[in-house]
C-alpha positions as CSV (number, residue, x, y, z in Angstrom):
1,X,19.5,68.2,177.7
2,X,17.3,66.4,175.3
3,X,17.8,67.6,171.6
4,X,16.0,67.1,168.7
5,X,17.8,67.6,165.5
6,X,15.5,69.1,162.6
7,X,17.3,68.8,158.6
8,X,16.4,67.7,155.7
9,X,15.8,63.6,155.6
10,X,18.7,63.6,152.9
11,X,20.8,65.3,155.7
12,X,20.1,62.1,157.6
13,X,24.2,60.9,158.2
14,X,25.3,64.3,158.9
15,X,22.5,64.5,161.5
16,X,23.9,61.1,163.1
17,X,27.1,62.7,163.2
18,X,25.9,65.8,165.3
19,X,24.1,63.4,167.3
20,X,27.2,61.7,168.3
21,X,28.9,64.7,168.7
22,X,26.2,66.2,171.5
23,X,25.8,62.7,173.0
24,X,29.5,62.7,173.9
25,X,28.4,66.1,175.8
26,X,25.9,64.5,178.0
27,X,23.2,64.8,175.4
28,X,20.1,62.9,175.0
29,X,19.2,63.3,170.8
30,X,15.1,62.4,170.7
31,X,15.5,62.0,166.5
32,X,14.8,58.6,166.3
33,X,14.7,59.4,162.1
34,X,18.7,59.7,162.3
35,X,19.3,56.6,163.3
36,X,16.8,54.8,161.0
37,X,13.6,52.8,161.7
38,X,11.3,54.7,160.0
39,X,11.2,52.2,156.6
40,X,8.2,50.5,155.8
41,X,6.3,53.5,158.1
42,X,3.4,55.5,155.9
43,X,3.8,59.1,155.8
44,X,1.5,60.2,158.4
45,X,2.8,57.0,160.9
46,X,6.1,59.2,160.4
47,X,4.9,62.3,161.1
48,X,3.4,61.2,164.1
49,X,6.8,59.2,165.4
50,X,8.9,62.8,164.6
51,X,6.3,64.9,166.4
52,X,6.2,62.7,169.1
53,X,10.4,62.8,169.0
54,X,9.8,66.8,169.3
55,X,7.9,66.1,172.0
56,X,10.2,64.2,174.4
57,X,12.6,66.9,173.2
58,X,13.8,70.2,175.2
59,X,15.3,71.9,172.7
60,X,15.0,72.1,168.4
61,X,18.1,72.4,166.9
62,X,17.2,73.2,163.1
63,X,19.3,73.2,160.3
64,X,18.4,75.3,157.3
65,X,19.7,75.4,153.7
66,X,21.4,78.1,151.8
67,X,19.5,80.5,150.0
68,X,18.4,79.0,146.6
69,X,18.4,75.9,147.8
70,X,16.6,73.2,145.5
71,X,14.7,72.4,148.6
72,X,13.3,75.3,150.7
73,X,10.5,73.6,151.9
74,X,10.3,70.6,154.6
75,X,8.6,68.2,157.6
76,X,11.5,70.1,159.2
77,X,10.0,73.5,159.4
78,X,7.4,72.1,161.1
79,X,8.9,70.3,163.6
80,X,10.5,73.7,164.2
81,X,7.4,75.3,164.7
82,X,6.0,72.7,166.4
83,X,8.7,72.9,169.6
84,X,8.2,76.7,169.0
85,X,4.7,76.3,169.9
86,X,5.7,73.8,172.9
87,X,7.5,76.2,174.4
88,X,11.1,74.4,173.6
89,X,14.2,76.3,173.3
């Protein structure tokens, strides 16, 4: 199945790790932003590339914070969202 992982950007190594986790399952991980690439990219160039990532994806896998987290907001809620709306599982 393809996967695309959804976390915070700071999350970025941990994300990698799941990554290599599900790959050794016969999992195909469409975040392109865990495994880096994204430097010297503009803000909206990245938002496309991760939308695009959801896109080739079957499935979002989304990982959330605690409650009263310093960061509750995030690109990741919309990539969420996004394979919500395509119909993703």
């Amino acid at each position: 199945m393809k996967i695309y992982l959804a976390a915070r950007y700071q999350r970025k190594d941990e994300m990698a790790a799941w990554g290599n986790v599900l790959k050794r399952f016969g999992h195909e991980i469409t975040s392109t932003w865990i495994y880096g690439g994204e430097e010297g990219l503009t803000r909206p160039q990245i938002a496309r590339l991760d939308l695009n990532d959801v896109a080739r994806a079957e499935a979002v896998m989304s990982f959330t914070e605690t409650a009263g987290t310093a960061v509750p907001r995030g690109g990741r809620h919309v990539e969420f969202g996004y394979g919500l709306a395509l119909g993703l599982k």
